[in-house]
VMD Tcl script that builds the backbone (N, CA, C; Angstrom):
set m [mol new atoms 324]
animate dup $m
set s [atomselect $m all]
$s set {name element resname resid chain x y z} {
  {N N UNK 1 A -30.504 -33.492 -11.157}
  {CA C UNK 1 A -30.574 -32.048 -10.982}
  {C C UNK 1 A -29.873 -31.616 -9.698}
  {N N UNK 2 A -29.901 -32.312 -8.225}
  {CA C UNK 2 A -29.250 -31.898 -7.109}
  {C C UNK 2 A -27.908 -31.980 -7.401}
  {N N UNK 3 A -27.270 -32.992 -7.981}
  {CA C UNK 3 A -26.119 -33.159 -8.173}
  {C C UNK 3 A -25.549 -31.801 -9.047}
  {N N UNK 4 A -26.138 -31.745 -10.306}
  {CA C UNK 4 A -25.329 -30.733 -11.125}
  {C C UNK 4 A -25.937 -29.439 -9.815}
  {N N UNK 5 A -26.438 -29.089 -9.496}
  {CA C UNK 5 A -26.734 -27.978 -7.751}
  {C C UNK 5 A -25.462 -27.732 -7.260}
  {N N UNK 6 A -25.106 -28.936 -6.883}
  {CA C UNK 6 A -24.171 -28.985 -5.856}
  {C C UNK 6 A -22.902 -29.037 -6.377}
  {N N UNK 7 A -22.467 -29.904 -7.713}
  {CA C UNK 7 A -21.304 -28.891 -8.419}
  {C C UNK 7 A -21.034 -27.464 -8.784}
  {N N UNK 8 A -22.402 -26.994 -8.670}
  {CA C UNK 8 A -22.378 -25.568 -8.994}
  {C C UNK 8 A -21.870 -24.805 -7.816}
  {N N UNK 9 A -22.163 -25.236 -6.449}
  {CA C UNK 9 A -21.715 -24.367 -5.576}
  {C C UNK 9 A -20.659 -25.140 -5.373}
  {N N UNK 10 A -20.349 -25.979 -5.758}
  {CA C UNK 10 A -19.278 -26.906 -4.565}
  {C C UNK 10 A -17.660 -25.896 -5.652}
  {N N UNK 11 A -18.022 -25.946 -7.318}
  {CA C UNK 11 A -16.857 -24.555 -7.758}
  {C C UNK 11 A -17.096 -23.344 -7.532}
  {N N UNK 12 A -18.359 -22.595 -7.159}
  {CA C UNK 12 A -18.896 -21.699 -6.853}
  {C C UNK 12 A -17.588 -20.876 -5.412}
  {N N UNK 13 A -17.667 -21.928 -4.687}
  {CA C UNK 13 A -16.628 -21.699 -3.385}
  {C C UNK 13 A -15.187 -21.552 -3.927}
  {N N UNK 14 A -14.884 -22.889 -4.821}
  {CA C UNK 14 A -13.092 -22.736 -5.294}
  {C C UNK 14 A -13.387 -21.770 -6.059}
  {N N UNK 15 A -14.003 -21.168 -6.765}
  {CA C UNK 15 A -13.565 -19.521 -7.162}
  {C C UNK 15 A -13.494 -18.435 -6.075}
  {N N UNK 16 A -14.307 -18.527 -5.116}
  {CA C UNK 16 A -13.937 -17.519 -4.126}
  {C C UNK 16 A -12.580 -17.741 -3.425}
  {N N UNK 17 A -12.726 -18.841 -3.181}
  {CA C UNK 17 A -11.101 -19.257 -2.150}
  {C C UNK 17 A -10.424 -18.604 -3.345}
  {N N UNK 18 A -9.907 -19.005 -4.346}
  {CA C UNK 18 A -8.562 -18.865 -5.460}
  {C C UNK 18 A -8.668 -17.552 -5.328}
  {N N UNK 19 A -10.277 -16.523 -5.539}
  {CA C UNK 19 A -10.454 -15.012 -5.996}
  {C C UNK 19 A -9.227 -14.455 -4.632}
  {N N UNK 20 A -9.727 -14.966 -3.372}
  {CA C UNK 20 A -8.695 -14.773 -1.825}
  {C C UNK 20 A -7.630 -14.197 -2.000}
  {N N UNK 21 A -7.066 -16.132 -2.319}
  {CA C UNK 21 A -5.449 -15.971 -2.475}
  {C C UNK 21 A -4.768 -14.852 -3.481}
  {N N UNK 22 A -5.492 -14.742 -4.627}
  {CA C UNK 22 A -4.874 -13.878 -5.449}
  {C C UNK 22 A -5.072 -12.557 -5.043}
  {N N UNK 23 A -5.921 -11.747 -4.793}
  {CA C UNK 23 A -6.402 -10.494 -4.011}
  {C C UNK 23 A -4.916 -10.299 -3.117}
  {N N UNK 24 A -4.507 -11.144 -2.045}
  {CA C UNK 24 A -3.853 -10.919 -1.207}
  {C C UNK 24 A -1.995 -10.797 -1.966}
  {N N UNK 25 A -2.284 -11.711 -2.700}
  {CA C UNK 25 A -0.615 -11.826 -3.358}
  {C C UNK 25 A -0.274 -10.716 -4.095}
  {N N UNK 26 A -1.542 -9.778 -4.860}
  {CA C UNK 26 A -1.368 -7.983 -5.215}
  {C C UNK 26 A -1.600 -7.389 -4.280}
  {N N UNK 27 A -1.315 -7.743 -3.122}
  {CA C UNK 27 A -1.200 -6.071 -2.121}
  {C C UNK 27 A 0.091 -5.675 -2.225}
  {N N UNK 28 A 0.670 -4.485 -1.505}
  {CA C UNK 28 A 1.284 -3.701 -1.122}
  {C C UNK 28 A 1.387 -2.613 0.053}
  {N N UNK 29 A 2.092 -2.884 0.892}
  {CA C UNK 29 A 1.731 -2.498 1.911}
  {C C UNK 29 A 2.784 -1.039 2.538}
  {N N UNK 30 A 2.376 -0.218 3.372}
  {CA C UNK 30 A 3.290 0.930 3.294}
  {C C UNK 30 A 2.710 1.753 4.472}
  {N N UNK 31 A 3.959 1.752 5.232}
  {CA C UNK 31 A 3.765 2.479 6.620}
  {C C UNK 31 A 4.315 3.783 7.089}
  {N N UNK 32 A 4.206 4.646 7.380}
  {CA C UNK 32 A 5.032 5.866 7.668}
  {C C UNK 32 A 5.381 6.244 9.281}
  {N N UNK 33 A 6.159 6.767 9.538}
  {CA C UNK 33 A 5.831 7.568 11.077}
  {C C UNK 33 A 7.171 9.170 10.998}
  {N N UNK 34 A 6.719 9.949 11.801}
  {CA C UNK 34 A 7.639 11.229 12.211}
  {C C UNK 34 A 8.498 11.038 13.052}
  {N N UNK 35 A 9.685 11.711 12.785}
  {CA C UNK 35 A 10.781 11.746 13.681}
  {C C UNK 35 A 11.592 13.187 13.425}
  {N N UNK 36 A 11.825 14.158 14.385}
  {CA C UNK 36 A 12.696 14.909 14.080}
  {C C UNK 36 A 12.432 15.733 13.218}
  {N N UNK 37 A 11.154 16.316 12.424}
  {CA C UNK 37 A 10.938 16.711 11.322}
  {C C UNK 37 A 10.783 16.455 10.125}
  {N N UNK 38 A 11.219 14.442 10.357}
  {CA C UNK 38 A 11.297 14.179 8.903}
  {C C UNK 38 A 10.241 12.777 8.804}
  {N N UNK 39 A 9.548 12.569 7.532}
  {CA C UNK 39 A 8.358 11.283 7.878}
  {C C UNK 39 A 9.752 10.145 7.294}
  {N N UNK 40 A 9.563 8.905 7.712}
  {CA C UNK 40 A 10.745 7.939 7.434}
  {C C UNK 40 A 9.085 7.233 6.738}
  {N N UNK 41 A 9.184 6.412 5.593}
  {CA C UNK 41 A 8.023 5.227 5.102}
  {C C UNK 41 A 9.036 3.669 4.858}
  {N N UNK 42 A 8.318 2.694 4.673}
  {CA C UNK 42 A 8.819 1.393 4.985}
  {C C UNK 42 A 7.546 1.104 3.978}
  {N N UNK 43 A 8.015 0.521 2.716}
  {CA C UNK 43 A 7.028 -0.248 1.158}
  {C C UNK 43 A 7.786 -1.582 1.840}
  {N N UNK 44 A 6.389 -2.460 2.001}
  {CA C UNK 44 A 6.852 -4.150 1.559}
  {C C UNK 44 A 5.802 -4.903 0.943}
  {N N UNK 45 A 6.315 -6.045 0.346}
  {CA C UNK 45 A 4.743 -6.875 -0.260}
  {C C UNK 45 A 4.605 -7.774 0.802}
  {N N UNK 46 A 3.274 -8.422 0.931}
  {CA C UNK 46 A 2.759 -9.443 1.839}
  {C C UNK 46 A 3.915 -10.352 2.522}
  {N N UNK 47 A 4.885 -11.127 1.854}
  {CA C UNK 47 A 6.052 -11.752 1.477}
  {C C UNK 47 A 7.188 -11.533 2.673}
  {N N UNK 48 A 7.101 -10.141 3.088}
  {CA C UNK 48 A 8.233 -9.429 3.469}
  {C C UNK 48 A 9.200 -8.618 2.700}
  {N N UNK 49 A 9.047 -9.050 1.420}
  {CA C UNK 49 A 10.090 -8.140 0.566}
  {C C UNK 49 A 10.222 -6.895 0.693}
  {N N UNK 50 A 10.640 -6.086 0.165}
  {CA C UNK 50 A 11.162 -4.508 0.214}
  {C C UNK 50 A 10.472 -3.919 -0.978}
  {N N UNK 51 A 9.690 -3.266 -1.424}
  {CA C UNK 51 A 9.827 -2.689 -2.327}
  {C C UNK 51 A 10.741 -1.231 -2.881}
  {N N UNK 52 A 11.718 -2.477 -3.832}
  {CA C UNK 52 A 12.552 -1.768 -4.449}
  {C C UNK 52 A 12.497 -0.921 -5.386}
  {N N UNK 53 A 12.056 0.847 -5.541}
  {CA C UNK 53 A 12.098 1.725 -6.757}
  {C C UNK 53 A 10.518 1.529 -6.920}
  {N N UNK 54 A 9.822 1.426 -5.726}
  {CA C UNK 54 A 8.342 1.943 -5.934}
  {C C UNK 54 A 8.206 3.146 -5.939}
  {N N UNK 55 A 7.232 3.894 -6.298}
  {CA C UNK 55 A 7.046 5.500 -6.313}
  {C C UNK 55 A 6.232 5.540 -5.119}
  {N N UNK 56 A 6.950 6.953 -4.467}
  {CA C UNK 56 A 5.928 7.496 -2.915}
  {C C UNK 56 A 5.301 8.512 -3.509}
  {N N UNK 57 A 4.328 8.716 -3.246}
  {CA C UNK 57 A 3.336 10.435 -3.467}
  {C C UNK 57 A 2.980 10.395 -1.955}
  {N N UNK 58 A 3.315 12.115 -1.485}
  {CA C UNK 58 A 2.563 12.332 -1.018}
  {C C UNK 58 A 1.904 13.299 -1.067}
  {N N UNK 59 A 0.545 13.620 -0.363}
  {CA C UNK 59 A -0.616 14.516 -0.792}
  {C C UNK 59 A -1.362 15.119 0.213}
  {N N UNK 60 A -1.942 16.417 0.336}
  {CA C UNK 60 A -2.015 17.084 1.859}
  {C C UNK 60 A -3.571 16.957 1.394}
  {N N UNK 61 A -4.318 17.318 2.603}
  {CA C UNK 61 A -5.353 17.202 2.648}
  {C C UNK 61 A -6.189 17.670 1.304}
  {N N UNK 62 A -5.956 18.706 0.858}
  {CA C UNK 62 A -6.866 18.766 -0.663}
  {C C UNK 62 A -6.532 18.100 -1.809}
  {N N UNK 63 A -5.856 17.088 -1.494}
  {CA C UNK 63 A -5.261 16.468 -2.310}
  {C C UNK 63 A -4.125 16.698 -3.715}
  {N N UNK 64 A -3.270 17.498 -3.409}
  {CA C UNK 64 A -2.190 18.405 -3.973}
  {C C UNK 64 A -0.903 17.409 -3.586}
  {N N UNK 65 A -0.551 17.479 -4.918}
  {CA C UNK 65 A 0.600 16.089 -4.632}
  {C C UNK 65 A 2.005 17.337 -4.122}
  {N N UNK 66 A 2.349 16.758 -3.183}
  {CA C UNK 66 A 3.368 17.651 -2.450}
  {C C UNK 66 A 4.941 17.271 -2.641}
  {N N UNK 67 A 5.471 16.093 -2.854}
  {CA C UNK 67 A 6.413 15.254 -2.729}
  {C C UNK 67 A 6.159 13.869 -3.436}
  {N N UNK 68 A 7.287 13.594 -4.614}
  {CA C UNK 68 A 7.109 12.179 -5.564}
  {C C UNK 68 A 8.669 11.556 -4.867}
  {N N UNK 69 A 9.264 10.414 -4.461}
  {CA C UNK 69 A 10.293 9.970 -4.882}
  {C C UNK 69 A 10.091 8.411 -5.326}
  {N N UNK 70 A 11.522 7.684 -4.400}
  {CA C UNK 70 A 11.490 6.455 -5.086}
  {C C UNK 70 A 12.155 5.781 -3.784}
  {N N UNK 71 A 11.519 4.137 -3.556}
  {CA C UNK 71 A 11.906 3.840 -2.310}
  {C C UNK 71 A 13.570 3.174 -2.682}
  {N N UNK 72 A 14.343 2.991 -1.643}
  {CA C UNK 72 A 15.259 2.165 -2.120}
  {C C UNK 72 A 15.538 0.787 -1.790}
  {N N UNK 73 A 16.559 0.120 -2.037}
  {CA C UNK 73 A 16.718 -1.177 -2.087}
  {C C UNK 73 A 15.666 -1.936 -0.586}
  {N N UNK 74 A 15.785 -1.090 0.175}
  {CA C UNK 74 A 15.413 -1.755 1.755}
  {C C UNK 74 A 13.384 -0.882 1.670}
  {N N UNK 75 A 12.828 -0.915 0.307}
  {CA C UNK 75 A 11.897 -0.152 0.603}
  {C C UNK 75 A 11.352 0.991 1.278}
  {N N UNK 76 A 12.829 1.787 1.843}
  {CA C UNK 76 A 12.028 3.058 2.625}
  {C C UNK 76 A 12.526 4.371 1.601}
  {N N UNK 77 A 12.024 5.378 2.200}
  {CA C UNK 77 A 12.337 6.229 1.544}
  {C C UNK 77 A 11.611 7.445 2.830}
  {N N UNK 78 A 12.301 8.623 2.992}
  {CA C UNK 78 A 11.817 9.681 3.772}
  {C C UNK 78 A 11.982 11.197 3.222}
  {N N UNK 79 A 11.511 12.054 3.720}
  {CA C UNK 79 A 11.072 13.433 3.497}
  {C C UNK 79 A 10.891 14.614 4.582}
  {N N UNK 80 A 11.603 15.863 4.443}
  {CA C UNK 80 A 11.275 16.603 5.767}
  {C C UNK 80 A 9.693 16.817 5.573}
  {N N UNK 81 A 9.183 16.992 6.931}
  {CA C UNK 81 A 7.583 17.303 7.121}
  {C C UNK 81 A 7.496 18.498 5.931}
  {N N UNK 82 A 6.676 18.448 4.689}
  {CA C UNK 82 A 6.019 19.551 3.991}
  {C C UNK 82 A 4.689 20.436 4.782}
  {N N UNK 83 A 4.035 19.863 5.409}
  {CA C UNK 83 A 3.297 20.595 5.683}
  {C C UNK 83 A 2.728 19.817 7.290}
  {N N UNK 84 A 2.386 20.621 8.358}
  {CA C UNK 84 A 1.706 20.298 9.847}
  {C C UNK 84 A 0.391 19.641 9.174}
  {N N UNK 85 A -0.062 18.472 8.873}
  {CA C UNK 85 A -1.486 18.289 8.419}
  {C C UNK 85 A -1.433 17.341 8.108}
  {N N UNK 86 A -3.060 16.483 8.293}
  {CA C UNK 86 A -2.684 14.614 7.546}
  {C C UNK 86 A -2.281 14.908 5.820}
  {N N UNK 87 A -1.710 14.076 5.907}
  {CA C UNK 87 A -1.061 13.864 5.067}
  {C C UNK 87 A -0.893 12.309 4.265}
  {N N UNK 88 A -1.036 11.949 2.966}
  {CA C UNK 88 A -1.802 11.043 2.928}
  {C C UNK 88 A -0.297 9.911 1.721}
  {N N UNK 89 A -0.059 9.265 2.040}
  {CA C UNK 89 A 1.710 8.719 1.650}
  {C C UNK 89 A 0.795 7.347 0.524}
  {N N UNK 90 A 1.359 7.471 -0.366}
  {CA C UNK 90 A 0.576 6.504 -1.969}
  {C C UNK 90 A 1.966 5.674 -2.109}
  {N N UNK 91 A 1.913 4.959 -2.090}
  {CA C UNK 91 A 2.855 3.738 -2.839}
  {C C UNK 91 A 2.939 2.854 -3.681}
  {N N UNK 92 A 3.459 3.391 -5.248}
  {CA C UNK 92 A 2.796 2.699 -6.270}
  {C C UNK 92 A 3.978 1.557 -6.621}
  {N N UNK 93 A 3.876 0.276 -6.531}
  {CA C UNK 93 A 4.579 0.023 -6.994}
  {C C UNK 93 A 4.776 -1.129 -7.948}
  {N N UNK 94 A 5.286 -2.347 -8.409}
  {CA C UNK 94 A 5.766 -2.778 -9.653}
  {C C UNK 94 A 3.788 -3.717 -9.887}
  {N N UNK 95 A 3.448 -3.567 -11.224}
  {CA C UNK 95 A 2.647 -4.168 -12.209}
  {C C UNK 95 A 1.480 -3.893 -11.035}
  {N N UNK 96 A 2.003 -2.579 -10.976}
  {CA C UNK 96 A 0.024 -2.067 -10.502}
  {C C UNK 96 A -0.084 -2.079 -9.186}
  {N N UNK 97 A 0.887 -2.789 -8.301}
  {CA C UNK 97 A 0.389 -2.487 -6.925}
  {C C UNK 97 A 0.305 -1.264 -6.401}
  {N N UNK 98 A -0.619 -1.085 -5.530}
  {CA C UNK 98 A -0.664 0.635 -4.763}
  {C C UNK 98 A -1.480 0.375 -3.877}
  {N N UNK 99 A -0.892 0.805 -2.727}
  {CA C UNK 99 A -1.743 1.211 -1.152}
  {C C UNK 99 A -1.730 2.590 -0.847}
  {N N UNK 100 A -2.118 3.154 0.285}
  {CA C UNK 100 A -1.575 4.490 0.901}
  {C C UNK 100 A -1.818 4.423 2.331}
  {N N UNK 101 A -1.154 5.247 2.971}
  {CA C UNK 101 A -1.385 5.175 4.132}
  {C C UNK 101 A -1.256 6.918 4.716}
  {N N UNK 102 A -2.355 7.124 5.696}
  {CA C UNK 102 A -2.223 8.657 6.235}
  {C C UNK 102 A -1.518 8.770 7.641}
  {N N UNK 103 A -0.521 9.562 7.462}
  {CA C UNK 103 A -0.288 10.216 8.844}
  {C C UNK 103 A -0.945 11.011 9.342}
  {N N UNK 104 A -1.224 11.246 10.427}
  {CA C UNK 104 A -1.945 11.871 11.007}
  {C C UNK 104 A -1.002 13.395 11.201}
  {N N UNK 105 A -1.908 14.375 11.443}
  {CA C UNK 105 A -0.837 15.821 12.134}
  {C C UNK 105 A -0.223 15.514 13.507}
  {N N UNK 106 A -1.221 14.851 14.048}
  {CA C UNK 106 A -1.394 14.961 15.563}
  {C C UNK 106 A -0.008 13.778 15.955}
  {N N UNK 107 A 0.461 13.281 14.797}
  {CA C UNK 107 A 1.693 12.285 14.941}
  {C C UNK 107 A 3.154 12.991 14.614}
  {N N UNK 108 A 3.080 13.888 14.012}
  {CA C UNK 108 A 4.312 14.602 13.302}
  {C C UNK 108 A 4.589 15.684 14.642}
}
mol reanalyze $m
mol bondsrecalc $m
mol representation Tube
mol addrep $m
């Protein structure tokens, strides 16, 4: 009986470790900042890659989608400021990944 116990947790753990690794290999990650009037964003996966032809939303505080495009080859993609206010940047991109990230007003 201890034995079959202790196989139980001893795979109990290699499903959490494996659940880890995989969790982390679907992120997507996506950063923004202001310059000049205009927000510049930067899509990459964990990897370093670029995400190429992910979709940006962005969305003002009541959540009103303000601006859709598409990042390009180098993952960025930018926009003049729509509105003084956080502002909240969605990055959807290939087989389901999506993060978001908010700018702040107080950054623009």
């Amino acid at each position: 009986m201890l034995r079959k116990s202790i196989l139980i947790v001893f795979l109990s753990c290699l499903a959490v470790i494996a659940s880890i690794g995989t969790a982390s290999a679907h992120k997507v990650n996506v950063f923004a900042y202001a310059e000049d009037g205009t927000i510049y964003t930067e899509s990459y996966f964990p990897d370093g890659k670029p995400v190429e032809g992910g979709t940006i939303e962005v969305y003002d505080q009541s959540k009103n989608k303000l601006i859709e495009g598409k990042t390009d080859k180098e993952g960025k993609f930018s926009f003049p400021i729509p509105k003084k206010e956080d502002l909240t940047i969605v990055i959807i991109a290939s087989m389901g990944h999506k993060n978001d990230y908010t700018i702040k007003q107080n950054e623009m």
